[in-house]
N, C-alpha and C positions, 0 to 999 in steps of 0.2 A: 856219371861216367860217359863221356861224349866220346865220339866216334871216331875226332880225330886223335885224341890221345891214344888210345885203343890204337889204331894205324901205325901209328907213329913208334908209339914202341913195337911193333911187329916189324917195323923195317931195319932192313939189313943191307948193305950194298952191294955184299956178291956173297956167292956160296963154294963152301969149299968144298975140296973130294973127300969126301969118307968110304969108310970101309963096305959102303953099300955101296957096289960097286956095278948094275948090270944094266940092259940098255931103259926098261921101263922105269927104272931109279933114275936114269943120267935125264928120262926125257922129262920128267914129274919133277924135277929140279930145275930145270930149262924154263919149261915151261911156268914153274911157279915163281919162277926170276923174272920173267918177261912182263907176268903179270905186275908185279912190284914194280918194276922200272918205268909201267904205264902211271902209275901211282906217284912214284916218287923220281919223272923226268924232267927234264928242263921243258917240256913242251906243255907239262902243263895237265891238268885235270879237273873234273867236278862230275858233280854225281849227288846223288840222293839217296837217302839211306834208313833205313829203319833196325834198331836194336829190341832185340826181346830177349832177355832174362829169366828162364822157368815161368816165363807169364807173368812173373811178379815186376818188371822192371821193361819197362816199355820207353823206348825214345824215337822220335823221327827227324830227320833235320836236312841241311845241304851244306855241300862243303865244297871249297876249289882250292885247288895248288897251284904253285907255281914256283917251283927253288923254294926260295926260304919266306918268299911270300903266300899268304893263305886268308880263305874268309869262309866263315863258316854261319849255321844261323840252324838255333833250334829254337825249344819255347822259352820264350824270352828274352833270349840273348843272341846279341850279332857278335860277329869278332872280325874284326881288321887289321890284319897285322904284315905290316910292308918290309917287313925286317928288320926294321928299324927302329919301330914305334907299335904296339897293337893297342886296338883302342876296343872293350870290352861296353855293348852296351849294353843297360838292360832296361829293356820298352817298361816292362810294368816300372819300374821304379823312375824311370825318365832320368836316369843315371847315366855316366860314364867312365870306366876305369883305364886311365892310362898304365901300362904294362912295359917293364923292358922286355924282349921276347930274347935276349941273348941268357936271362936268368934262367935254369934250369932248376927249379923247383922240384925236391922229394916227394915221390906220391906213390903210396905203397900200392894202389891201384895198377899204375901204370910198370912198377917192377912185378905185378903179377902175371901181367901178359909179355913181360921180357921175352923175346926170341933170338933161341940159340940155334941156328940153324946145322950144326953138326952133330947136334943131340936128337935127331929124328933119321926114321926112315921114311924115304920116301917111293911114293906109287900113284900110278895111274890110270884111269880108266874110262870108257866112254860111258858118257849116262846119255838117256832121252831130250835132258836139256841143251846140252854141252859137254865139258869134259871135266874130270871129280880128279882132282887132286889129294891125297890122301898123306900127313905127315902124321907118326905115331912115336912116341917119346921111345928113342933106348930104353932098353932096361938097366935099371941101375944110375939112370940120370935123374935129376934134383931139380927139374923144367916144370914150373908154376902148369903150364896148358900141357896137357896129358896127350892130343890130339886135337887137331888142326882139318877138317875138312873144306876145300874151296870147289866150290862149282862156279867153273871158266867157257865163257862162249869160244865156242871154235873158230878159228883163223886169227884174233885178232888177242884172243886171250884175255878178254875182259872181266874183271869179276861180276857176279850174278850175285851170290851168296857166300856168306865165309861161319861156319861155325863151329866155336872151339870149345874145348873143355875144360875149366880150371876147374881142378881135384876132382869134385863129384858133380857138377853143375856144367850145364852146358849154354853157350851166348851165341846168338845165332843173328847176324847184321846180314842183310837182303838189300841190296843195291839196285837202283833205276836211274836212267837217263844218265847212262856214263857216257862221258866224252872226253878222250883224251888227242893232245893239242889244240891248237888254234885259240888257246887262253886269251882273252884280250887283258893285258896289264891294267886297265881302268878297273876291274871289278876289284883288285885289291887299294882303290883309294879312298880315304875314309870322308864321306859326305858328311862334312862337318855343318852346312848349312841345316841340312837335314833336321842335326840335333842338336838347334843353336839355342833352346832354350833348357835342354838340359843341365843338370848340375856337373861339376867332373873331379872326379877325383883322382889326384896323381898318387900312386901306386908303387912308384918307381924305386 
């Protein structure tokens, strides 16, 4: 379960009003929009990231946006995908899988973290790190993730830490060296020199 699927289904493009309606609701919503839109801008992102699962389920990696361009890298595997073309490697197997990235492939995984963003209340508060975003499911709504915690650096609204809770478990991704804009378009090109003795498999 990598981190950018995870993201990815969490994203949303805007938020509507609901019936929670008062100013520290309107500002925890602002604010948790602004965070997303560092994530998911045309200017671009990356960042570094670590997942922990009840201790059972550990992942680290790195990851960059850009539109619909993206390149990610954990163990064992890179991914380059220009929008057009992603090309999946995996070092230990000295492999490479070509990908349409316009296929939207079913992953029950990824409809587990679906985000409905009118099915939560939201709140917010100041912690010693930053500032704590808090979304907590309606009652009476049918929303895989129970509750949504983000801890956000103040001024710039960056995420720090994000951990959710699907049913009775909680997933907790801790974020370093985030930077958002000034992407350079070359990091999503895929050095095919690099991996010219690899085998390749088309996928497509």
């Amino acid at each position: 379960m990598r981190v950018v699927v995870l993201l990815f289904s969490l994203h949303c493009p805007h938020f509507t009003a609901t019936a929670q309606d008062n100013a520290n609701a309107r500002q925890a919503k602002r604010v948790f929009n602004t965070a997303w839109n560092h994530i998911y801008g045309q200017e671009g992102v990356k960042f570094n990231y670590k997942i922990n699962i009840l201790g059972l389920y550990k992942e680290e990696g790195y990851s960059c946006n850009k539109g619909k361009k993206s390149v990610s890298e954990h163990k064992n595997t890179i991914i380059y995908d220009n929008g057009e073309l992603k090309h999946i490697v995996r070092t230990n197997k000295h492999l490479v899988e070509l990908h349409d990235p316009k296929v939207n492939k079913s992953d029950d995984k990824l409809q587990m973290f679906k985000f409905e963003p009118d099915s939560y209340n939201y709140s917010i508060a100041k912690d010693p790190e930053g500032l704590l975003v808090t979304l907590d499911a309606k009652p009476g709504t049918k929303v895989k993730m129970k509750k949504i915690i983000a801890l956000l650096s103040e001024g710039k609204y960056y995420p720090k830490k994000l951990r959710i809770k699907v049913s009775i478990f909680w997933c907790t991704i801790t974020f370093s060296d985030f930077q958002a804009g000034n992407i350079d378009d070359k990091l999503f090109v895929y050095p095919k020199e690099k991996y010219a003795d690899y085998k390749i498999i088309d996928k497509r």
